[in-house]
N, C-alpha and C positions, 0 to 999 in steps of 0.2 A: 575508518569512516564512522559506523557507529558499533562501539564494543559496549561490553556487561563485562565488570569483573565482582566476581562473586555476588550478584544482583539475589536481595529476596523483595520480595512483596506479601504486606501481608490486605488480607481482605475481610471483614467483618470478626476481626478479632480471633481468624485464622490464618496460615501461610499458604498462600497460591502458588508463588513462585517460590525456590530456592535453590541458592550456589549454583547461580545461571553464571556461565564464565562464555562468552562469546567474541567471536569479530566478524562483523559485515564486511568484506572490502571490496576496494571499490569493483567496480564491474563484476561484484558474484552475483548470484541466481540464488536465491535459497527458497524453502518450501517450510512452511510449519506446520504441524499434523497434532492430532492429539484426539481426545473425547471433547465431546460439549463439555464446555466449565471447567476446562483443564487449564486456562490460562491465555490463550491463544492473543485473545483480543487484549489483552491487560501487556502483553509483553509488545504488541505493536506500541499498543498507548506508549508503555518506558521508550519506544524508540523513538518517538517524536514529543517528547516531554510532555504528552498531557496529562503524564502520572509522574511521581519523583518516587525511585527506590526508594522502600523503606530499610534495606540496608545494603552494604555494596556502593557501587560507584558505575552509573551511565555516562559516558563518554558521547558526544556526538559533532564532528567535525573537530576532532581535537580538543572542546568543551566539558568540561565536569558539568551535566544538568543543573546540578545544585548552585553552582555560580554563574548561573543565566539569570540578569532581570530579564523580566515581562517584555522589551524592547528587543531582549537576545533571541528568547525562545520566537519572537515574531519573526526574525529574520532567518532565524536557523531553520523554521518551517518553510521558508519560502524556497526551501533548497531541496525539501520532502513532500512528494506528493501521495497521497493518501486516498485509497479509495477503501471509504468503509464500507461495511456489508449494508446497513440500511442507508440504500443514496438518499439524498434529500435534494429535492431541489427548491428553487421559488417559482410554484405555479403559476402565478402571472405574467413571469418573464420568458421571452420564446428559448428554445432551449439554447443557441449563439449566445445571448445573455448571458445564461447562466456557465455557460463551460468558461465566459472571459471571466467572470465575477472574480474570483482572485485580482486579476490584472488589475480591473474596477477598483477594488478594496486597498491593493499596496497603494495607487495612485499613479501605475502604472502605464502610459500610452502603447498597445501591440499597437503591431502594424495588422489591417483588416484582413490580409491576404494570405499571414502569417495563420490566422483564426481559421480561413477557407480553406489552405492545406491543414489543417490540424482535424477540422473536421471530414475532409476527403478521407484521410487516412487512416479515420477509425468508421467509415462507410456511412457517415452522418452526412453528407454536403447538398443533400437533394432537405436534410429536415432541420434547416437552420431555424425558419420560423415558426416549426413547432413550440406547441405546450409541454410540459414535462408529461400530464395527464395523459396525454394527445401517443407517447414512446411508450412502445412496447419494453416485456424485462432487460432483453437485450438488451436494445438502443438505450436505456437507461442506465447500463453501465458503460455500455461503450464512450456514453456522454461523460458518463462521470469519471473514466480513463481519461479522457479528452482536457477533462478541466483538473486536474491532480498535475496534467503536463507539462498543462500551458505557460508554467513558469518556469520549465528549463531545470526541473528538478535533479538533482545527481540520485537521488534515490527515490524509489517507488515502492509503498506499503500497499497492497492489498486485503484486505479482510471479508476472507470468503465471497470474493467477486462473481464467482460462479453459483453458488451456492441455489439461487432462485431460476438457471438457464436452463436450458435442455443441453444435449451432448453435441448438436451444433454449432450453437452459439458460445458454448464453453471454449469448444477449439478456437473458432474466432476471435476471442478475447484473449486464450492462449498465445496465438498467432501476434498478436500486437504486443502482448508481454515479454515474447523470443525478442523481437526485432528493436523494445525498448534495451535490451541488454546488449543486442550486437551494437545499438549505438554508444554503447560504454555503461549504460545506466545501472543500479544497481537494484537487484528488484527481489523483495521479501513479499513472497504470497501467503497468505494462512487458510488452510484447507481440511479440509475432511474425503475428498475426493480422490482416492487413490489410481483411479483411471486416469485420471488429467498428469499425477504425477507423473505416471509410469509415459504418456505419451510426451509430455515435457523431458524427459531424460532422454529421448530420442531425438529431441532437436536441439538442446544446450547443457551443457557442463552443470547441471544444478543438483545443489547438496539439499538433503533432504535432512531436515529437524525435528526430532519429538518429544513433546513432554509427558513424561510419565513419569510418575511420582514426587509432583513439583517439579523436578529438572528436566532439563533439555540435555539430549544426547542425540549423537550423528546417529540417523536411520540407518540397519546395515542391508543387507538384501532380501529382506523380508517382509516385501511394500505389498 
């Protein structure tokens, strides 16, 4: 689904990443861990081409990145939803707006009702005509899970989703991230949160990855 064979990156005329050798498949759980500035966020980027290896080779849906035009990379995204660590949203728009705005953007018709379960389901359905201003930190990623979804994505990036929550709100965004996976989805979180991991290993098969010393290597039981 999406592999790294021998993946470096370099970043201000040093190496972030190296001889990253991975594979996503479909319906795994994985977990990324590491130090601040260890790479975290850069190696999601190669997973959804908003970076191109600077050597090595990203594969995604059977695609070499490097032979995506701009037309590819828009449609291959449409297959990955992506929640980054700083949501963004359009404050004038109520927050329903903003979680279809993908649908909006491809030129897409949902169906309204489709939207109404989506946002039941991440506990949003009473704050359709909220402001983004208006959501607390929670509700503002649950929103922004909501809309990374809404297109039926086969895979789900995370970046430090929890990072601004408290420990109950973590869970509950945990909880929606278990039950994306039981429905086949495949879901890459990146963290620093070792509580969240250790509770996440108790309710799905998830492998744990960490970069140390530029490379990624499988976690062993010393979380």
């Amino acid at each position: 689904m999406i592999a790294f064979d021998n993946v470096a990156y370099n970043y201000g005329g040093g190496e972030l990443l190296s001889e990253v050798t991975l594979r996503l498949a479909p319906g795994s759980f994985h977990f990324l861990t590491g130090p601040s500035g260890a790479g975290k966020t850069t190696f999601l980027k190669l997973a959804y081409a908003e970076l191109q290896a600077t050597a090595g080779r990203v594969t995604i849906f059977d695609r070499d990145v490097r032979s995506l035009t701009r037309d590819d990379v828009a449609r291959t995204r449409r297959r990955i939803g992506v929640v980054h660590q700083d949501v963004q949203f359009l404050d004038h728009l109520p927050m329903a707006a903003n979680v279809s705005l993908p649908l909006t953007v491809s030129g897409r018709a949902g169906d309204p009702r489709d939207l109404t379960d989506l946002l039941a389901w991440v506990g949003l359905g009473q704050l359709a005509d909220a402001l983004p201003p208006q959501l607390s930190g929670g509700e503002r990623q649950r929103a922004a899970l909501a809309r990374a979804v809404i297109m039926g994505p086969d895979v789900i990036l995370a970046d430090e989703p929890t990072g601004n929550l408290d420990w109950e709100m973590s869970l509950r965004l945990l909880t929606l991230l278990v039950e994306l996976n039981k429905m086949g989805k495949t879901i890459l979180v990146a963290t620093h949160d070792m509580n969240l991991i250790r509770t996440a290993k108790n309710q799905v098969a998830a492998r744990v990855l960490r970069i140390r010393n530029r490379r990624i290597q499988l976690a062993g039981a010393d979380l």
